[in-house]
Residue frames as a rotation matrix with the C-alpha (Angstrom) as fourth column:
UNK 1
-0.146 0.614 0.775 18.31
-0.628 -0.663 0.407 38.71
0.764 -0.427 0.483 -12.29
UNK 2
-0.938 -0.336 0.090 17.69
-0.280 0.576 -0.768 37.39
0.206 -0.745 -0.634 -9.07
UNK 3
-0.854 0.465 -0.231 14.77
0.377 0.861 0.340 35.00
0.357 0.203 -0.912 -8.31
UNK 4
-0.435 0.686 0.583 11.37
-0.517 -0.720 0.462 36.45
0.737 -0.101 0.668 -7.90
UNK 5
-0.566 0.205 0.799 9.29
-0.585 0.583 -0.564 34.85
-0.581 -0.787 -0.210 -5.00
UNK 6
0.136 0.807 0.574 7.58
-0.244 0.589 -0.770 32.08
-0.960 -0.036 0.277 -5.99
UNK 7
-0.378 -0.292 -0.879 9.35
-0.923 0.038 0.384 31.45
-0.079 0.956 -0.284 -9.03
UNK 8
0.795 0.139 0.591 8.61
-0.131 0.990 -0.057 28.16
-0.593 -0.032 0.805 -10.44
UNK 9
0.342 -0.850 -0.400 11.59
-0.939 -0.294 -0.178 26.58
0.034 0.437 -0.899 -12.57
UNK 10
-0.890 -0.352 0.289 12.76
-0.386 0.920 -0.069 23.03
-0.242 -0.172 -0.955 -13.32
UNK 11
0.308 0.832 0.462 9.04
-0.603 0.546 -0.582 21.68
-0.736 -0.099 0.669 -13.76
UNK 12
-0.871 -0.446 -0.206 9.84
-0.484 0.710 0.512 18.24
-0.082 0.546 -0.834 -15.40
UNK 13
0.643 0.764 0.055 6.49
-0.763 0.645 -0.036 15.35
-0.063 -0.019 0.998 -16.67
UNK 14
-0.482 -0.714 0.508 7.25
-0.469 0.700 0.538 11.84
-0.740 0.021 -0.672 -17.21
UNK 15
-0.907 -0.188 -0.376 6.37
-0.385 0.008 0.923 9.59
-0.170 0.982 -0.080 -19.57
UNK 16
-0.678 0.650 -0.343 3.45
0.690 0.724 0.008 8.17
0.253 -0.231 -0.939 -18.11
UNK 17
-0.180 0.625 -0.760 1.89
-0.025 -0.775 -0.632 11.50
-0.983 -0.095 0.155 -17.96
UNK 18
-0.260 0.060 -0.964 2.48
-0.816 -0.548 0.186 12.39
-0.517 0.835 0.192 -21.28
UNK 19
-0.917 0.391 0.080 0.94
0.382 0.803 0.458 8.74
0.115 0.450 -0.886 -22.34
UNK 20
-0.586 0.789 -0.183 -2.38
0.351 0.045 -0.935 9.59
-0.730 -0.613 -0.303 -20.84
UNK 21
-0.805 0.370 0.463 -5.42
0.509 0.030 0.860 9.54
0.305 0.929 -0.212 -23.49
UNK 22
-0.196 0.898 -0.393 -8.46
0.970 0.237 0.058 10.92
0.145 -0.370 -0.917 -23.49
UNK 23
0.501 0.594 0.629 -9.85
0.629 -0.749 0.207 14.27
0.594 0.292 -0.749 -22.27
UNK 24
0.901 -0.412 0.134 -6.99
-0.123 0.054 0.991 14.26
-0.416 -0.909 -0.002 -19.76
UNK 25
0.513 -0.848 0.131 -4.35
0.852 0.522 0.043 13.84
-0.105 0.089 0.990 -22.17
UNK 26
0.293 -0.357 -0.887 -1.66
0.378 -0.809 0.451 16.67
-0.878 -0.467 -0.101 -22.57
UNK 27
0.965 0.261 0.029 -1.80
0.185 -0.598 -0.780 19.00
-0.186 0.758 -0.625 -24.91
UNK 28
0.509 -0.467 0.723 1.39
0.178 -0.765 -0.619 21.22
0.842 0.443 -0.306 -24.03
UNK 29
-0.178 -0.132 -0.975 3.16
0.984 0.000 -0.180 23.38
0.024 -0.991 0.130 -21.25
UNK 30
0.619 0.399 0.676 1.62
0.303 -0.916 0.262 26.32
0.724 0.043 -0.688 -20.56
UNK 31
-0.613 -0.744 -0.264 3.36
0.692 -0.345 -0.634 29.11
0.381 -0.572 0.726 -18.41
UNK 32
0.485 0.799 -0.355 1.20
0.729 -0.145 0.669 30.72
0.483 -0.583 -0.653 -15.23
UNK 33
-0.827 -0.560 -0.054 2.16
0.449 -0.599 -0.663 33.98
0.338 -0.573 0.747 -13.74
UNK 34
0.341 0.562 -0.754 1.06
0.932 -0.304 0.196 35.84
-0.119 -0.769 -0.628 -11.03
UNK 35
-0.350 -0.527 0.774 1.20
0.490 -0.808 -0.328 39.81
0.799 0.264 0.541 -11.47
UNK 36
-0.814 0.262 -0.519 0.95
0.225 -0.681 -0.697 42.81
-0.536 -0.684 0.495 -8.38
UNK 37
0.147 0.970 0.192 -2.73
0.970 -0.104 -0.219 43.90
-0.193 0.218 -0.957 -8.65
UNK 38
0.296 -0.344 -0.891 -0.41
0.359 -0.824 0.438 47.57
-0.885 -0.450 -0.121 -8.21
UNK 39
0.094 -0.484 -0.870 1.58
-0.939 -0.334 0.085 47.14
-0.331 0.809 -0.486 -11.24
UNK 40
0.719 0.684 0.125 0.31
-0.540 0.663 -0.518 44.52
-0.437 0.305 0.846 -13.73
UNK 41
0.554 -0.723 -0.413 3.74
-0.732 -0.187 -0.655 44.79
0.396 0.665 -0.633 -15.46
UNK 42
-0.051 -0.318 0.947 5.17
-0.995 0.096 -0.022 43.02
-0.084 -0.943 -0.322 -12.25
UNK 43
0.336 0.149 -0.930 5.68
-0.159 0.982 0.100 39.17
0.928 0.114 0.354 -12.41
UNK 44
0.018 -0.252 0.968 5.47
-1.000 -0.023 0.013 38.04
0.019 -0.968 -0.252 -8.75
UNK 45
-0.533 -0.414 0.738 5.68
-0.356 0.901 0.249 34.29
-0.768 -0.130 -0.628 -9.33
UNK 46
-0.288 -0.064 -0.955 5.86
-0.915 -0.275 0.295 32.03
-0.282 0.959 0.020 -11.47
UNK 47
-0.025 -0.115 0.993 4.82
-0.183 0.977 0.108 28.44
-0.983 -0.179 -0.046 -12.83
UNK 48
-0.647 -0.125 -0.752 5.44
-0.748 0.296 0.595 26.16
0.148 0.947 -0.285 -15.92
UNK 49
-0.126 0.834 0.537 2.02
-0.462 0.429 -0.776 24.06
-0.878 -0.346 0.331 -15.75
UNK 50
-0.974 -0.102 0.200 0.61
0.132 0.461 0.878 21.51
-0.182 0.882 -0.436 -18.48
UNK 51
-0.162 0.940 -0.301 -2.97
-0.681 -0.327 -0.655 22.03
-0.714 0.099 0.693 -20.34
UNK 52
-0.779 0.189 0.598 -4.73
0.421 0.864 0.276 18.98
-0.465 0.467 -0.752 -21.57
UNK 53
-0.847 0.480 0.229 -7.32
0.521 0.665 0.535 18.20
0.104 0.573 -0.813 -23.62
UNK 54
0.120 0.900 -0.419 -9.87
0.978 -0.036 0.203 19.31
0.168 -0.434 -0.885 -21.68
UNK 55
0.485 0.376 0.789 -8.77
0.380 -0.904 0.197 22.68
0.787 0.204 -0.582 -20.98
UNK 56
0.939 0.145 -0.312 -7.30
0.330 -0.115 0.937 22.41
0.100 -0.983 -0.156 -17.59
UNK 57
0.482 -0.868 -0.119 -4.63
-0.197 0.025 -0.980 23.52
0.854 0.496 -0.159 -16.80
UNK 58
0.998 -0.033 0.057 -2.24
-0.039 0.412 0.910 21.24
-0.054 -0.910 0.410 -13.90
UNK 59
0.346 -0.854 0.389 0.84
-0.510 0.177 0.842 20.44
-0.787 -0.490 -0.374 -12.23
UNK 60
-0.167 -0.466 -0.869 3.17
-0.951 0.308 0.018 18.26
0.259 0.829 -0.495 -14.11
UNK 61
-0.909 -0.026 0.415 2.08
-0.117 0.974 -0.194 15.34
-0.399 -0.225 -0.889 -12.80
UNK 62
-0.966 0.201 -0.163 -0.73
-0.154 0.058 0.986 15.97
0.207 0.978 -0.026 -14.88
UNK 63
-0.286 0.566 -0.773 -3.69
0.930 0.359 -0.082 15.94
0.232 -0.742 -0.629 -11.69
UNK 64
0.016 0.257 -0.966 -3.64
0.885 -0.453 -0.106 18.32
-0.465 -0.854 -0.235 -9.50
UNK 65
0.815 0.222 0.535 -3.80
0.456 -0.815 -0.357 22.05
0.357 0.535 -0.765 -9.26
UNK 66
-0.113 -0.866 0.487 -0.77
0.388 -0.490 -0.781 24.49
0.915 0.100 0.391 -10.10
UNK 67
0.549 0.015 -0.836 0.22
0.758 -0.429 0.491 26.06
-0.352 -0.903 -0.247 -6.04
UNK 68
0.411 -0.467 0.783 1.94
0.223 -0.781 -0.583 28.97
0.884 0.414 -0.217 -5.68
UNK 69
0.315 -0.319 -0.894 3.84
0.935 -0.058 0.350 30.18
-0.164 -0.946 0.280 -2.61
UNK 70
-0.610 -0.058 0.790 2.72
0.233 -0.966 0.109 33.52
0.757 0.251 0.603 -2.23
UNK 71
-0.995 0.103 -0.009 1.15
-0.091 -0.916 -0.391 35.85
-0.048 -0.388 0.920 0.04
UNK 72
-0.198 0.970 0.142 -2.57
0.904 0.236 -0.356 35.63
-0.379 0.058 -0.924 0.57
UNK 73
-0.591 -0.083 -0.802 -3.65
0.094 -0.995 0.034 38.43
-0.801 -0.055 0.596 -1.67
UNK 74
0.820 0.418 0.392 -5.22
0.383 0.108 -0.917 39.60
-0.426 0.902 -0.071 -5.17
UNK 75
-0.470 -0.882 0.023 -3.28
0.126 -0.041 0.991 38.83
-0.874 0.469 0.131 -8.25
UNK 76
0.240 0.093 -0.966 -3.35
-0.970 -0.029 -0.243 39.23
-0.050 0.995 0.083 -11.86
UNK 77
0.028 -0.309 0.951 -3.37
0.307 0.908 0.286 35.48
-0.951 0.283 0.121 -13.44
UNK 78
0.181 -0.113 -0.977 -1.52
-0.961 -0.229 -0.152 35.62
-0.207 0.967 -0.150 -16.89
UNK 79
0.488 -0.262 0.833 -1.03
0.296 0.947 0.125 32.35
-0.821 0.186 0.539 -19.45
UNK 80
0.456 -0.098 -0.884 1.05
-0.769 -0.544 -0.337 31.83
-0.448 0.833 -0.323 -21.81
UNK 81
0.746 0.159 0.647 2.46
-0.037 0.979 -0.198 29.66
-0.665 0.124 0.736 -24.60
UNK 82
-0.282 -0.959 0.024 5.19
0.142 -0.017 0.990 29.11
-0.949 0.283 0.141 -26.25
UNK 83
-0.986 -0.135 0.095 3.65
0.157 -0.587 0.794 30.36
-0.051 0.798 0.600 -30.13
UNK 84
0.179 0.967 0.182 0.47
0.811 -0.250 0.529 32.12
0.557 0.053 -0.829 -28.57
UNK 85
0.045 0.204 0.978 -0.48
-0.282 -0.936 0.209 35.38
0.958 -0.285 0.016 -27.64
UNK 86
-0.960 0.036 -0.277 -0.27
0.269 -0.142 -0.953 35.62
-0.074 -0.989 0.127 -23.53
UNK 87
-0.054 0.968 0.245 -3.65
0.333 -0.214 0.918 36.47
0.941 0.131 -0.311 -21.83
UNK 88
-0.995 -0.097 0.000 -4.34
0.036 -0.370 -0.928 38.52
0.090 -0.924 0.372 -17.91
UNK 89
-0.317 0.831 -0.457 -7.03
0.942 0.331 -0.052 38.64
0.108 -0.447 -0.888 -16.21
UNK 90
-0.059 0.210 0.976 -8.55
0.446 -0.869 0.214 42.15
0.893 0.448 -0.042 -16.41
UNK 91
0.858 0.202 0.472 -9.06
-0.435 -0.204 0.877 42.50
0.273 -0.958 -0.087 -12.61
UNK 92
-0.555 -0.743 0.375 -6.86
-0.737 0.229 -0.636 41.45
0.386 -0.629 -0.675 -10.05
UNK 93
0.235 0.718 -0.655 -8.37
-0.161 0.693 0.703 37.87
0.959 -0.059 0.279 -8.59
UNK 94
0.622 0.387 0.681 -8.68
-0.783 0.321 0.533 36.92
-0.012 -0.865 0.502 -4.80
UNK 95
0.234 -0.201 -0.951 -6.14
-0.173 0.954 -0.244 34.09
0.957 0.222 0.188 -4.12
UNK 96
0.090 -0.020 0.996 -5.79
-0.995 0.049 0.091 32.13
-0.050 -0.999 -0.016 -0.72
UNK 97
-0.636 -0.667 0.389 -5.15
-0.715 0.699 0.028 28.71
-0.290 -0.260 -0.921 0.57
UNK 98
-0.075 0.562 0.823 -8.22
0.150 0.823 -0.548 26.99
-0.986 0.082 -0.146 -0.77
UNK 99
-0.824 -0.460 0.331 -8.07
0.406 -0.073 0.911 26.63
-0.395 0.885 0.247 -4.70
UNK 100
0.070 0.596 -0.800 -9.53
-0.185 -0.780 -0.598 29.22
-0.980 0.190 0.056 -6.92
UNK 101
-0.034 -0.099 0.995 -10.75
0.880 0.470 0.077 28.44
-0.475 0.877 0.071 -10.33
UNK 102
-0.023 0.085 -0.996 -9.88
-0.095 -0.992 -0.083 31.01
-0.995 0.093 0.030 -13.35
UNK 103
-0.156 0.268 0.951 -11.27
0.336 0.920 -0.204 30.57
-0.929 0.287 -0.234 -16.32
UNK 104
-0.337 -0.440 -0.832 -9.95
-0.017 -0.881 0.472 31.74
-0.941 0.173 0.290 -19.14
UNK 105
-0.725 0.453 0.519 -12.27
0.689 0.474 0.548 29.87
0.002 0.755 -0.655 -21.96
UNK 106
0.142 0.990 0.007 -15.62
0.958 -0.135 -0.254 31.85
-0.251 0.043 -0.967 -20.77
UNK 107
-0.105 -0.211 0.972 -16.04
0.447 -0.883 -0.144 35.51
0.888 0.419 0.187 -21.74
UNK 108
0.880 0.462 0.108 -17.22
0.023 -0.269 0.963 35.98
0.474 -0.845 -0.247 -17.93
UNK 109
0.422 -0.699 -0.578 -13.74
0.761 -0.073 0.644 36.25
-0.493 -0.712 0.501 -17.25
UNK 110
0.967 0.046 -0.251 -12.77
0.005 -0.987 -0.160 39.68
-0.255 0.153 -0.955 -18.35
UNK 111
0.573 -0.684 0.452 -9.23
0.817 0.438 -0.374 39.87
0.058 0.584 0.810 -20.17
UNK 112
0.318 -0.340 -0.885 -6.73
0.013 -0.932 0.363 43.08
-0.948 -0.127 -0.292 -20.25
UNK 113
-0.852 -0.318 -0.417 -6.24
-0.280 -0.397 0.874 45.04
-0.443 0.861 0.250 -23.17
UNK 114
-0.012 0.746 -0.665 -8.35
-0.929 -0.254 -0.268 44.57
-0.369 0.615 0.697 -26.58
UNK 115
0.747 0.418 -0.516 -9.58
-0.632 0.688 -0.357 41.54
0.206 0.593 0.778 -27.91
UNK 116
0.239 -0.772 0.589 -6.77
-0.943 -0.040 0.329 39.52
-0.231 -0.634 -0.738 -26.15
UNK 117
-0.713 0.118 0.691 -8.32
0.334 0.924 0.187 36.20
-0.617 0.364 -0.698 -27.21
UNK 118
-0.925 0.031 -0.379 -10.01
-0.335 0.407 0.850 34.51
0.181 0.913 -0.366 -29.89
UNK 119
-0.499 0.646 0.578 -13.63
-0.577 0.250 -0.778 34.11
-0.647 -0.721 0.248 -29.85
UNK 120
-0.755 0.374 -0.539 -15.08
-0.185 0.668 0.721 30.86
0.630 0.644 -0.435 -31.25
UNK 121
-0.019 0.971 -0.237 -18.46
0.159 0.237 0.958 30.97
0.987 -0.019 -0.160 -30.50
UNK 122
0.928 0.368 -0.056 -18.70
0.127 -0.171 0.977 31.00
0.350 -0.914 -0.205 -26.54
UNK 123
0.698 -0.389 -0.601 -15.68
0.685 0.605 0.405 30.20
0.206 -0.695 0.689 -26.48
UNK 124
0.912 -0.398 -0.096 -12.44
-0.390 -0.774 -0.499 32.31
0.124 0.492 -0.861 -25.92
UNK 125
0.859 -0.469 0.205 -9.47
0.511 0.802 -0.310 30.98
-0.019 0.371 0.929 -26.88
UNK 126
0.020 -0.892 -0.451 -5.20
-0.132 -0.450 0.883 32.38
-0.991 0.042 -0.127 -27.25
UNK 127
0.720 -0.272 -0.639 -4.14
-0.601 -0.705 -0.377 33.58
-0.347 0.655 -0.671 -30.52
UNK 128
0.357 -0.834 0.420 -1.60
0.369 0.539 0.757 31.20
-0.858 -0.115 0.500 -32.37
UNK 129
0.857 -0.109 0.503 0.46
0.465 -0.254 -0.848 32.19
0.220 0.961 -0.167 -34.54
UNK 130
0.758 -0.640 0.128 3.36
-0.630 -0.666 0.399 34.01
-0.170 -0.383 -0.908 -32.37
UNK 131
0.909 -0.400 -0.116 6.03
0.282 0.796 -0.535 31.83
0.306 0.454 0.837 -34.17
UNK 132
-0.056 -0.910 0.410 8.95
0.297 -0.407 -0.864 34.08
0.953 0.073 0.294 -33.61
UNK 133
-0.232 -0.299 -0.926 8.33
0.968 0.020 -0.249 34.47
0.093 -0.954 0.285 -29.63
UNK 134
-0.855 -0.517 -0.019 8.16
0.498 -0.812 -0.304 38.19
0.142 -0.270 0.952 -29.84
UNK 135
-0.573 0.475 -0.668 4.52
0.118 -0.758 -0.641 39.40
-0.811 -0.447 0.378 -28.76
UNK 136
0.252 0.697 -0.671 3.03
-0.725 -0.324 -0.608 39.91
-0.641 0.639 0.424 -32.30
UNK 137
0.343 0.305 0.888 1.27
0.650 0.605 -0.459 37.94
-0.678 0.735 0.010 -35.26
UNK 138
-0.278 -0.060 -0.959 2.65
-0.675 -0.698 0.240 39.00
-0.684 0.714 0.154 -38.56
UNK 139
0.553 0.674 0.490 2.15
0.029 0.572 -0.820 37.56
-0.833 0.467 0.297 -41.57
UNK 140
0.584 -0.446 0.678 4.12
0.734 -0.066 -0.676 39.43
0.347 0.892 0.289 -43.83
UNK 141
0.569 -0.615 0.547 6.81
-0.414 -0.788 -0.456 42.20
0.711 0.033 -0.702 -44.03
UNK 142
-0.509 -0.808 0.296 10.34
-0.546 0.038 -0.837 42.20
0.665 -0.588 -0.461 -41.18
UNK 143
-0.778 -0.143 0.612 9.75
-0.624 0.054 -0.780 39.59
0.078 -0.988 -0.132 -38.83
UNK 144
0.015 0.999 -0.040 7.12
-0.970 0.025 0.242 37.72
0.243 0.036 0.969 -39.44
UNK 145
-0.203 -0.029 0.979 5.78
-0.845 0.510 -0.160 34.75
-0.495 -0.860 -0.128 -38.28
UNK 146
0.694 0.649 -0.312 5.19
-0.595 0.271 -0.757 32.84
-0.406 0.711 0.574 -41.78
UNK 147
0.574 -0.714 -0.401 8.68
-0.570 0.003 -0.821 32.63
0.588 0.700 -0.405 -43.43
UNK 148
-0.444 -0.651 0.616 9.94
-0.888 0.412 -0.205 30.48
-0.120 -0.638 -0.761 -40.48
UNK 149
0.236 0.571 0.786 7.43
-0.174 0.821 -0.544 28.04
-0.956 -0.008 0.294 -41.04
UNK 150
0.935 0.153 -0.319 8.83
-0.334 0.088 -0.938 27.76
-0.116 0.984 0.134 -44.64
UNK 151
0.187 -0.769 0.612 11.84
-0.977 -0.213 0.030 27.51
0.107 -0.603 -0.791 -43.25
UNK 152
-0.211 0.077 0.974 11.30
-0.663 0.722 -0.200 24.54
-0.718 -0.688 -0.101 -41.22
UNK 153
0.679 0.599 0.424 10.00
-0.299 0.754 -0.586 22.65
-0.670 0.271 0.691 -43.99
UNK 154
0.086 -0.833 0.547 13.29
0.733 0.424 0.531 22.76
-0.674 0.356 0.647 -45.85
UNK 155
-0.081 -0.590 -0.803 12.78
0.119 -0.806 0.580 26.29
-0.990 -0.049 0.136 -47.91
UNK 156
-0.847 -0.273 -0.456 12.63
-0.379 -0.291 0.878 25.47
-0.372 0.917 0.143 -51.47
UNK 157
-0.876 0.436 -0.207 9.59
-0.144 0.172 0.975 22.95
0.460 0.883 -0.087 -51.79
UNK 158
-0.413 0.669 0.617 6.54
-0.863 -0.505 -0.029 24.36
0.292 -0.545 0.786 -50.08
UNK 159
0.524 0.814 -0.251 4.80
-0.636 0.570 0.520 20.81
0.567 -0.113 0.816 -49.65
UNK 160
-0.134 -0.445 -0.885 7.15
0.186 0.866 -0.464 19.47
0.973 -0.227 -0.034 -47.63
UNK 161
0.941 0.322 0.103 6.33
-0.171 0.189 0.967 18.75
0.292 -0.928 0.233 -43.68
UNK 162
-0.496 -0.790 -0.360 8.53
0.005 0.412 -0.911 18.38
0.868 -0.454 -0.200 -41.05
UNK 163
0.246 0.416 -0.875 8.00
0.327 0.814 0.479 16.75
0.912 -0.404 0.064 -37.72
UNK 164
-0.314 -0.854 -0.415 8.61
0.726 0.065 -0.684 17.76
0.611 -0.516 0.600 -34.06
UNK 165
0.504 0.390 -0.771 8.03
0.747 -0.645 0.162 19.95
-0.434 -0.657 -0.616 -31.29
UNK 166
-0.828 -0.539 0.157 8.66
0.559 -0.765 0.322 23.53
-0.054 0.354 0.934 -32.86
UNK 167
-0.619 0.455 -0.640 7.25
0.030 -0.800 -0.599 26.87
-0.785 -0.390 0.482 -32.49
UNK 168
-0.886 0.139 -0.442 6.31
-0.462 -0.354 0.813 26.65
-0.043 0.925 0.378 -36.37
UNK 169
-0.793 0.591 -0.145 3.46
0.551 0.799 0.241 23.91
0.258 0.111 -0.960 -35.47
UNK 170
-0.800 0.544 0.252 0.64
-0.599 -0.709 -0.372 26.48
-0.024 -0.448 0.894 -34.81
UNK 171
0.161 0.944 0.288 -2.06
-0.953 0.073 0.294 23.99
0.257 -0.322 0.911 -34.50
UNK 172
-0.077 -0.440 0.895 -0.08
-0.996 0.075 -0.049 21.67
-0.045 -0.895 -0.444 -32.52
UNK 173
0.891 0.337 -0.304 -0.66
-0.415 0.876 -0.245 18.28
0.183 0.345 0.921 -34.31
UNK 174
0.363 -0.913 0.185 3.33
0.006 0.200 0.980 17.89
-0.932 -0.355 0.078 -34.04
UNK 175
-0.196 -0.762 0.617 4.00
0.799 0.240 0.551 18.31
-0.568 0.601 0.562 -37.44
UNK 176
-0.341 -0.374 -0.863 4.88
-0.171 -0.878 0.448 21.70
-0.924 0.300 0.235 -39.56
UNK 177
-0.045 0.467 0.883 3.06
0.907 0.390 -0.160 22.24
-0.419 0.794 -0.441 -43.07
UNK 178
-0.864 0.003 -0.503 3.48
-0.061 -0.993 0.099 25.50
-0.499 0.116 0.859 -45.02
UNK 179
-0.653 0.474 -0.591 0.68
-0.704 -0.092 0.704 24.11
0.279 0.876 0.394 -47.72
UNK 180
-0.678 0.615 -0.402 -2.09
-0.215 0.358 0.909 22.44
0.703 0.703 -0.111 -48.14
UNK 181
0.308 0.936 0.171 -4.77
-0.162 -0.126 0.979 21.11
0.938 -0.329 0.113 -45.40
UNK 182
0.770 -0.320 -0.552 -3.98
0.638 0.387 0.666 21.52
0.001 -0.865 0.502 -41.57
UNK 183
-0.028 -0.964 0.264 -1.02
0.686 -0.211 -0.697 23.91
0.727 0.162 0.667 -42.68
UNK 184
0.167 0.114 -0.979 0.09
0.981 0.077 0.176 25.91
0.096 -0.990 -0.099 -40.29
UNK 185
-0.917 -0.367 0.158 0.38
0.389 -0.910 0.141 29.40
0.092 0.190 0.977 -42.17
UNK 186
-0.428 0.649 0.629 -3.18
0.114 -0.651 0.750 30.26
0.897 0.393 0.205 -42.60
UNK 187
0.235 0.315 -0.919 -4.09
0.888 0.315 0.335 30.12
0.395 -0.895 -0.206 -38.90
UNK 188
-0.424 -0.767 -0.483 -1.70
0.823 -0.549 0.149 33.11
-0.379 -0.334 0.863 -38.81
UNK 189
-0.886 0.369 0.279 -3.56
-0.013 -0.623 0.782 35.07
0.463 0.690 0.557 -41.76
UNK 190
0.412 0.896 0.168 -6.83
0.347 -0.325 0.880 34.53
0.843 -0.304 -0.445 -40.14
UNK 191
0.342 0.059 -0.938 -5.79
0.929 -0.173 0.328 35.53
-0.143 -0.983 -0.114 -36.72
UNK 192
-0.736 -0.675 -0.042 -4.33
0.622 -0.700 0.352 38.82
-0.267 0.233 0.935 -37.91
UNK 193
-0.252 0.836 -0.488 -7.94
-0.256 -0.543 -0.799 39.07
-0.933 -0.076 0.351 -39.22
UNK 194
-0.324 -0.552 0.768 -7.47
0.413 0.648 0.640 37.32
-0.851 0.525 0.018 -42.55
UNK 195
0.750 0.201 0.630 -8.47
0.659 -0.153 -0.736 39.65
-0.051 0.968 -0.247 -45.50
UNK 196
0.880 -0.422 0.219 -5.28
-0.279 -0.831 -0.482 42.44
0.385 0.363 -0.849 -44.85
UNK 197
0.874 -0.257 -0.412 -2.41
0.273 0.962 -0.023 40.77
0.402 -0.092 0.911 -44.80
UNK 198
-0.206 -0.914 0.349 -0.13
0.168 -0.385 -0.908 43.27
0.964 -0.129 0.233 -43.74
UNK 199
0.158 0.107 0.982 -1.89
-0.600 -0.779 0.182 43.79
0.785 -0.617 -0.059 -40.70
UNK 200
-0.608 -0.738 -0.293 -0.57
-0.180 0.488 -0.854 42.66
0.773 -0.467 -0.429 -37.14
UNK 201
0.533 0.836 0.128 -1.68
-0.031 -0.132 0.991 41.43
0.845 -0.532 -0.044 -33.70
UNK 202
-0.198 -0.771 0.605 -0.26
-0.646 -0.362 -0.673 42.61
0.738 -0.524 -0.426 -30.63
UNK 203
-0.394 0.129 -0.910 0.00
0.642 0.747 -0.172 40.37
0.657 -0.652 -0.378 -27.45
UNK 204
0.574 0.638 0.513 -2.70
-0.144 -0.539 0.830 42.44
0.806 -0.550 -0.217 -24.86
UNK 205
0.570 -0.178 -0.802 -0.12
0.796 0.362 0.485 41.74
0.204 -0.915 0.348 -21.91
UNK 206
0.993 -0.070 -0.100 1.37
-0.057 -0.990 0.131 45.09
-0.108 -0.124 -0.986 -19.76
């Protein structure tokens, strides 16, 4: 397909970002789109952005705020993550040349679709658990998002860990567990809603 404006693409950190401690250190890379306010469906540009500690979410240099080269206009702002649910803004948002904050922790930002995020206390929060990339939490049955994370650990003796950047790490410590405390299956069962295990959660994005 041919580039959308404002794609983003290539975003690289160094290591001296990804040293940084503190409430400022980096979590991840998160992924920032802009959608038509016309047709939410629409990705009109893109960025690949990091989200620390603290919540923010910045350039790769690990500072500033994500830019976009677009149009003064109102967009949809979607995030997403490589083994979370996506999230949109429910409205279309005002953007222009002086920087606009969207905050996707508070409930005072409005969300599309149903229950899109996770609410812990005040907060709201993305869904983990989207091991397999494809939009929905399962737990059990074709596809799910469990049996990879058994996988990863080698398949035959549940208590083994394994190490590394992988989708299977749903609570992002860096290291895969199928058992015991910290594991990274039951994150999946509660987010699904944890007492019916067959049931699923869809990603809220058009």
């Amino acid at each position: 397909s041919s580039p959308q404006m404002g794609d983003g693409g290539g975003e690289t950190v160094t290591p001296a970002v990804l040293a940084t401690t503190g409430p400022a250190a980096i979590v991840d890379w998160v992924f920032v789109e802009l959608r038509s306010a016309a047709n939410p469906a629409q990705v009109v540009a893109t960025r690949s952005a990091l989200i620390r500690r603290d919540g923010q979410v910045v350039k790769s240099d690990g500072v500033s705020p994500i830019e976009f080269t677009v149009p003064v206009g109102d967009y949809h702002v979607s995030i997403r993550h490589r083994n979370h649910l996506g999230a949109m803004t429910a409205m279309p948002i005002r953007l222009n040349r002086t920087i606009t904050s969207v905050d996707f922790t508070q409930a005072t930002t409005p969300t599309w679709g149903t229950e899109a995020q996770r609410a812990i206390g005040a907060l709201r929060l993305l869904w983990t658990g989207d091991v397999l990339r494809d939009g929905t939490i399962r737990y059990l049955g074709q596809n799910n998002d469990r049996d990879p994370i058994l996988v990863r650990v080698g398949g035959s003796i549940p208590t083994q860990t394994a190490t590394g950047y992988d989708a299977t790490d749903t609570s992002l410590d860096g290291i895969t567990r199928y058992l015991g405390q910290d594991n990274d299956r039951d994150p999946i069962l509660l987010n699904i809603g944890g007492s019916i295990p067959t049931a699923i959660r869809q990603e809220q994005l058009p």
